[in-house]
C-alpha positions as MATLAB code, in Angstrom:
seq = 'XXXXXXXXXXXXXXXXXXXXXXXXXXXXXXXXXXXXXXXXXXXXXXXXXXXXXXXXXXXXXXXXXXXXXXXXXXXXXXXXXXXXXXXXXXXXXXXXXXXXXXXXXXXXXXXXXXXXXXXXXXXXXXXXXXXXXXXXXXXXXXXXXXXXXXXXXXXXXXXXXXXXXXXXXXXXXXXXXXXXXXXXXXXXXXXXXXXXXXXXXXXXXXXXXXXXXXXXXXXXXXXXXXXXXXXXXXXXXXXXXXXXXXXXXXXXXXXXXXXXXXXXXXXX';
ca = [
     -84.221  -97.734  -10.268;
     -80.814  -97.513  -11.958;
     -81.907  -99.680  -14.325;
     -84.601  -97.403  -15.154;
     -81.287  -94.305  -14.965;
     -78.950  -96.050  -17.293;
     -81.734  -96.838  -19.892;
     -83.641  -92.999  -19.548;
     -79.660  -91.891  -20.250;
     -78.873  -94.514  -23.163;
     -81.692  -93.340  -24.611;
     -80.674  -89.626  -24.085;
     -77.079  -89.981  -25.742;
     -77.593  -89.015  -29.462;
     -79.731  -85.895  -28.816;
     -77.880  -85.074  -25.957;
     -74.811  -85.142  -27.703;
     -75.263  -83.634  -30.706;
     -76.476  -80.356  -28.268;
     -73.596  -80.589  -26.164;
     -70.819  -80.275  -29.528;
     -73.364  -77.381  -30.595;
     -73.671  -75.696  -27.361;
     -69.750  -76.140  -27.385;
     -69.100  -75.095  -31.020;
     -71.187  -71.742  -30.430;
     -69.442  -70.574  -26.572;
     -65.423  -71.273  -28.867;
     -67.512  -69.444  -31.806;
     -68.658  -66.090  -29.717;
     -65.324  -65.781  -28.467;
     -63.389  -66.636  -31.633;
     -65.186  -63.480  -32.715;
     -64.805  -61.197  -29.481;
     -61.337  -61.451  -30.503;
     -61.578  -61.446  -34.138;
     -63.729  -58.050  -33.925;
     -60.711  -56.381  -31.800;
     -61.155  -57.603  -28.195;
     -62.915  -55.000  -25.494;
     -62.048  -52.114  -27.288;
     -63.704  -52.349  -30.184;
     -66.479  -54.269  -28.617;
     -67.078  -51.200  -26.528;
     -67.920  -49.320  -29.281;
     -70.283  -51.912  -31.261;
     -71.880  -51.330  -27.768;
     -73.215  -47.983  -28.865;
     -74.973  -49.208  -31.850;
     -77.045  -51.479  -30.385;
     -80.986  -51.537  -30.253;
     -82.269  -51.088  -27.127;
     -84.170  -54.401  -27.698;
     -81.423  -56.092  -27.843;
     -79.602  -55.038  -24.897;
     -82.983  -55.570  -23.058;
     -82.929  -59.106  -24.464;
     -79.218  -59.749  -22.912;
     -80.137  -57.848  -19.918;
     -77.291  -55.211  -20.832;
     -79.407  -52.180  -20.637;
     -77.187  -50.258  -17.902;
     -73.917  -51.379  -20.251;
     -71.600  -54.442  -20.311;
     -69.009  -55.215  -18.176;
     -65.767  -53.640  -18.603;
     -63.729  -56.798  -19.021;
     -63.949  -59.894  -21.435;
     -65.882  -61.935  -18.845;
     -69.239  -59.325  -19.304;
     -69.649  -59.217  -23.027;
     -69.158  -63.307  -23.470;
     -71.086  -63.640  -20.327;
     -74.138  -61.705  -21.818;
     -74.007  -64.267  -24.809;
     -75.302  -67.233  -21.905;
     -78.638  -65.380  -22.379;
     -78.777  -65.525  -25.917;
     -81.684  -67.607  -27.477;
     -79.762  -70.208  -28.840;
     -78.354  -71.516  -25.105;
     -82.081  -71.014  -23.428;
     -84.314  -72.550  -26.133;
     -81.547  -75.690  -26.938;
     -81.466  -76.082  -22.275;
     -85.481  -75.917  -22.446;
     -86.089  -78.042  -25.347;
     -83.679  -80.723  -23.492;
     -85.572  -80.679  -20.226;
     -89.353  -80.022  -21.822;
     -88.306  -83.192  -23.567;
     -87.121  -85.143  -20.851;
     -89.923  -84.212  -18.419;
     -92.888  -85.065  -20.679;
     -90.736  -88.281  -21.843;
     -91.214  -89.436  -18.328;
     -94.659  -89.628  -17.666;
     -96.870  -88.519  -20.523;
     -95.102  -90.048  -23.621;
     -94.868  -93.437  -21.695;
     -98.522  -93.312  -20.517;
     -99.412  -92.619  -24.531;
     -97.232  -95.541  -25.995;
     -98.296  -97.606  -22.820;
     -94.922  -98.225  -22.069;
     -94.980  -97.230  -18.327;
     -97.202 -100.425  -17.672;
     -94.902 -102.643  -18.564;
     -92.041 -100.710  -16.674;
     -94.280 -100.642  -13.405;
     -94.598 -104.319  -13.533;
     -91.668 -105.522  -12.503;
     -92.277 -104.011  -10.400;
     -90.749 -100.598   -9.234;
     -92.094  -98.141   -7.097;
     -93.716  -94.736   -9.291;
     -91.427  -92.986   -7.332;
     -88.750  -94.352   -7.832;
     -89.210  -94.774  -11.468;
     -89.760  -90.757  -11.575;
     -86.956  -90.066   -9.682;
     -84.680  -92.442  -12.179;
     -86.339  -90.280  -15.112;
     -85.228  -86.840  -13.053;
     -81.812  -88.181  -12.355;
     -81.425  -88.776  -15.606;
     -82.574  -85.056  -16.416;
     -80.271  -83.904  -14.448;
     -77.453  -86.042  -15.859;
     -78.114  -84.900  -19.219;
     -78.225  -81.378  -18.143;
     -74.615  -81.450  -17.161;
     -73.322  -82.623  -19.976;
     -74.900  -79.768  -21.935;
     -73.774  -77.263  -19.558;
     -70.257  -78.503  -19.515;
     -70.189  -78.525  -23.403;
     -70.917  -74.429  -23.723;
     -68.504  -73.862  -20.498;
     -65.767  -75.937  -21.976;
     -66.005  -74.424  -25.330;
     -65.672  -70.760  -23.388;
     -62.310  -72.236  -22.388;
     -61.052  -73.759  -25.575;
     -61.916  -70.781  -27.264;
     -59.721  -68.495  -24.461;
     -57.238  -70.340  -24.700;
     -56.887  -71.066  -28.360;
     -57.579  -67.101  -28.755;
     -54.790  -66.427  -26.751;
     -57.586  -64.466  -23.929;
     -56.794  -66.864  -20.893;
     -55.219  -63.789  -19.177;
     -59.047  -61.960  -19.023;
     -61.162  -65.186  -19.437;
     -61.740  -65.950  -16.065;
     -63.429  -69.551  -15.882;
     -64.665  -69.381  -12.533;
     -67.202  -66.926  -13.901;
     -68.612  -69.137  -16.336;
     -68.784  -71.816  -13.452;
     -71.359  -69.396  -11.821;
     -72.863  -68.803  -15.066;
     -73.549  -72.436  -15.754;
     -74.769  -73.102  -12.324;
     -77.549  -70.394  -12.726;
     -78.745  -71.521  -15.957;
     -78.863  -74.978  -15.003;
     -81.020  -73.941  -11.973;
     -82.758  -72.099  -14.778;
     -83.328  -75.174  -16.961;
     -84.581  -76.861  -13.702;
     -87.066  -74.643  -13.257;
     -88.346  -75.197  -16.528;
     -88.057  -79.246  -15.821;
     -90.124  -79.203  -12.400;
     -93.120  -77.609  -14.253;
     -92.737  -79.698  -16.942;
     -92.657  -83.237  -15.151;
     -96.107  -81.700  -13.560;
     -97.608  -81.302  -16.413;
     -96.491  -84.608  -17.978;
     -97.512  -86.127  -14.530;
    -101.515  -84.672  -15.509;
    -101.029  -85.360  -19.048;
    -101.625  -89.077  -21.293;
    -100.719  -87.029  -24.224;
     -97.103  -86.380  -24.843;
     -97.459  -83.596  -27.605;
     -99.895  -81.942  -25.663;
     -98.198  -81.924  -22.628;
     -94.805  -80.400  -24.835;
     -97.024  -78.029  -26.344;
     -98.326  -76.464  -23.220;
     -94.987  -76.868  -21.464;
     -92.943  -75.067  -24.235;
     -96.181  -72.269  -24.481;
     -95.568  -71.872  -20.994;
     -92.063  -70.881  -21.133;
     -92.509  -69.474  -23.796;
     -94.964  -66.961  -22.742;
     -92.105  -66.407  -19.224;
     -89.530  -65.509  -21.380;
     -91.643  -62.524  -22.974;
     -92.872  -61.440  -20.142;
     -89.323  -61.315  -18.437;
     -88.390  -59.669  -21.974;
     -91.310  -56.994  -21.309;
     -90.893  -56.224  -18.304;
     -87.532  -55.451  -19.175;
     -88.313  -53.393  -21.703;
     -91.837  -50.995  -21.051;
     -91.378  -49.789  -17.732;
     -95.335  -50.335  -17.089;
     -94.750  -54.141  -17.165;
     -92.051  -54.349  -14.778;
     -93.909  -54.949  -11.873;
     -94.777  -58.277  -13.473;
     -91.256  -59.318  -14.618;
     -90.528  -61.293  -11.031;
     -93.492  -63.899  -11.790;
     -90.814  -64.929  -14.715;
     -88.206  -67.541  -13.890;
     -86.392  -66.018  -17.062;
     -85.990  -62.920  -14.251;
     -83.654  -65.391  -12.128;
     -81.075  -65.258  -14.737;
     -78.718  -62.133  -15.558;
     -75.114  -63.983  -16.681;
     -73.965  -60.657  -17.205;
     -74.895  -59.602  -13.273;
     -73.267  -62.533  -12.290;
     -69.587  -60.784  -14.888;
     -70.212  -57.734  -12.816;
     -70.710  -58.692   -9.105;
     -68.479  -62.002   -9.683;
     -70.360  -63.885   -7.009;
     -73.291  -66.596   -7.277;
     -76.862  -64.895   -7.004;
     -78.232  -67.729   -4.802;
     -81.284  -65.606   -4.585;
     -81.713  -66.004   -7.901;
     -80.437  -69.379   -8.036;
     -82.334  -70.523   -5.078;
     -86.130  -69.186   -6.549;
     -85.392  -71.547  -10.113;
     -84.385  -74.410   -7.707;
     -87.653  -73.837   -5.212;
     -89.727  -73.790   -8.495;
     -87.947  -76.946   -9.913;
     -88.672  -79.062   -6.393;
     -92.338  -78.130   -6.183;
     -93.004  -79.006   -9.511;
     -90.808  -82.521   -9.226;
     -92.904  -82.604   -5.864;
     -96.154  -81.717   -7.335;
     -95.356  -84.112  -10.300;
     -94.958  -87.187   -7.729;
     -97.645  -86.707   -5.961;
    -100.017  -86.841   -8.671;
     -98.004  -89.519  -10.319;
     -98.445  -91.713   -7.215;
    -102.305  -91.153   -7.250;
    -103.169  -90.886  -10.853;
    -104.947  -94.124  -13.207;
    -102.246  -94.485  -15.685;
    -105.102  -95.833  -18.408;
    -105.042  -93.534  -21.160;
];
């Protein structure tokens, strides 16, 4: 089984870390330019000129916070940070069954032999591994940037501990359905394709509900809804509501996933 770990991870560095220094160059970027721009003041104002679309996107339709922490909090739920934590556990998950049933690689790994579920369970830990280190690269560039900027005084870090935790329950979500559908699936680029169409397809209806009141009744069947980093700026506490529904999600899928992985032929 940690055989099975250490090689998912090995396997995992380059692409791993090559999203970790970005994830890390854009948190010391977006506050590099909070303070460039003039600090709260002036980002108070830009406030007023922005499109209701986007605020809706950032989840700042009521206003951002009125310190530091709110407007580079609401940056967590920019595009850049969801689509490069999906696209890191969508990969992962259908890497772990699908992709190895294709190349008929998982044969020879069961062979040696090692329990599906443990094997699965190696290929989740590994998830979750990698996971970390991407979330640790965007919160540690927060605090380079703070303190490089000089804003350690209204940075508080402890937020963006909260805010980290949520979107890596987040990404989890995303991972448990996933590793389900790469547990039904011999086809690894189908099984990314309907996995990314999937979330794809959460995220605008969490942006729509948002946005055209007659939708919001369906925004809660979104896991995109479990995630306000600028909520999180406000009430400075951990939503484990939130944070709890993304983690139920992530378990019945990972459960879901095993138990078809333990029945399933693994013939293509």
């Amino acid at each position: 089984m940690l055989s099975v770990f250490f090689q998912t991870a090995r396997g995992y560095r380059l692409g791993m870390g090559v999203t970790a220094a970005g994830l890390f160059a854009i948190s010391l970027l977006v506050v590099y330019v909070f303070q460039a721009f003039g600090g709260l003041e002036v980002a108070r104002q830009m406030e007023q000129f922005l499109p209701e679309s986007i605020k809706a996107l950032l989840k700042a339709q009521g206003g951002f916070a009125t310190d530091a922490n709110g407007f580079l909090a609401a940056d967590y739920r920019h595009p850049i940070y969801l689509i490069a934590l999906s696209a890191f556990v969508i990969a992962s998950g259908t890497g772990a069954v699908a992709r190895e049933v294709e190349r008929g690689t998982v044969l020879v790994v069961l062979a040696c032999p090692i329990a599906r579920w443990r094997f699965l369970s190696a290929r989740v830990g590994a998830m979750v591994a990698g996971l970390a280190v991407l979330l640790a690269g965007a919160w540690l560039g927060t605090w380079v940037g703070s303190v490089l900027t000089g804003l350690t005084a209204e940075v508080h870090m402890s937020v963006f501990l909260k805010v980290v935790f949520n979107a890596g329950a987040l990404a989890l979500a995303v991972g448990g359905y996933t590793l389900l559908i790469s547990a039904l699936s011999s086809d690894g680029a189908q099984a990314t394709a309907q996995a990314a169409g999937i979330t794809v397809a959460m995220f605008f209806l969490d942006f729509l509900a948002t946005l055209w009141g007659p939708a919001e009744p369906l925004g809660p069947l979104s896991i995109f809804r479990y995630y306000d980093p600028l909520a999180i700026a406000d009430n400075g506490g951990v939503p484990w509501r939130d944070v709890g529904v993304l983690l139920a999600v992530g378990a019945v899928g990972f459960a879901a996933a095993l138990a078809v992985f333990q029945r399933r032929d693994i013939a293509r």
